[in-house]
N, C-alpha and C positions, 0 to 999 in steps of 0.2 A: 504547263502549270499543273500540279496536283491540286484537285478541287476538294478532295476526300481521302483518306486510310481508313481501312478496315486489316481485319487479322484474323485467318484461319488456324483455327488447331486442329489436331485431329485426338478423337479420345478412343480410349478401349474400351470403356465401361459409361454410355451413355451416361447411365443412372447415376452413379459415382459423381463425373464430371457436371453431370443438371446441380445435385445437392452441395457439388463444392463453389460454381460462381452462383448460384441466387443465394444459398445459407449464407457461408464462406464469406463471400466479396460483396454480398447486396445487390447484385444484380438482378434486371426485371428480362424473365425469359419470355419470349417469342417464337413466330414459326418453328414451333415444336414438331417434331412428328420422328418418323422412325430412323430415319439416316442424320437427324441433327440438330441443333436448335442455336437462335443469337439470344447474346448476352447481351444485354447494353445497360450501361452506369455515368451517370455526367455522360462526359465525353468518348468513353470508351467504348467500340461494340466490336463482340469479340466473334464469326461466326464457327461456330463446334461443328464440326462433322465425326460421325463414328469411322469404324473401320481400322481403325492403328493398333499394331500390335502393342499389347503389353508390354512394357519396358521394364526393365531389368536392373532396379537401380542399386549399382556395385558403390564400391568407396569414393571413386572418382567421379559420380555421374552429373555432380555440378557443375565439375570442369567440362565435363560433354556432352552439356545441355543444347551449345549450340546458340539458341536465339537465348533473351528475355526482354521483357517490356518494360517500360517505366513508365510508372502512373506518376504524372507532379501531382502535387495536392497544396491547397491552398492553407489548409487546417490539419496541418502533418498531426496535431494533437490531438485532436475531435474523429482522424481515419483511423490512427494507431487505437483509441479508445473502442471503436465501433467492430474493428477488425478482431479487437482481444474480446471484445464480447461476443464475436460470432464463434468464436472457438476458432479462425483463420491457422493454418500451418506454418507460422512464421520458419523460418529458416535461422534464425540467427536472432542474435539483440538491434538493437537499434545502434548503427553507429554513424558516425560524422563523416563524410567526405572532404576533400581534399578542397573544397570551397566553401566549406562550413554550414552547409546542408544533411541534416539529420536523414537519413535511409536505412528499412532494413527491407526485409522481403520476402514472400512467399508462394509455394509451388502448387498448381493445381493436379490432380490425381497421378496426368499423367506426365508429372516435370516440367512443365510449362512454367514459366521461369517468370515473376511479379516482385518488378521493383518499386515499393514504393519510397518517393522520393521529395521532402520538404519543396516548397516553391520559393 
């Protein structure tokens, strides 16, 4: 039985990555210190470790992101409001899925892949 998930990233530019999940996403940081820090929002905690190289993002690097997450949200209207007023990096417009759930989504410094996703 799974009792918990949690999610490791790794960033390049601590600093960068602190200012995109607390500004950015709203998140409340914690265990700060020099090699990392956790995110945690509602349900979400995300923990950041430095050390990864800077990535290099070509034409294709969406398609070779690899992972990304999805956030549900209850108030798909009230996050997309909050997210546009944080200045968030949206990736795209808002569109509809294939089960008529509104999504769009956004990338932290270093391509870390946030979908968010109507409930």
């Amino acid at each position: 039985m799974i009792t918990e998930h949690r999610y490791t990233v790794f960033a390049s530019d601590l600093v960068r990555s602190r200012q995109f999940y607390e500004n950015r996403l709203g998140c409340t940081l914690s265990e700060i210190d020099e090699n990392g820090f956790v995110a945690t929002r509602d349900g979400l905690r995300v923990e950041v470790e430095g050390g990864a190289v800077r990535r290099k993002f070509g034409k294709k690097w969406l398609a070779e992101a690899g992972i990304y997450i999805t956030l549900v949200v209850d108030d798909f209207d009230a996050i997309l409001a909050e997210l546009k007023e944080r200045d968030a990096p949206f990736l795209d417009d808002v569109t509809e899925s294939a089960d008529g759930r509104r999504v769009t989504g956004i990338a932290d410094p270093d391509g870390v892949l946030y979908e968010i996703r109507e409930a």
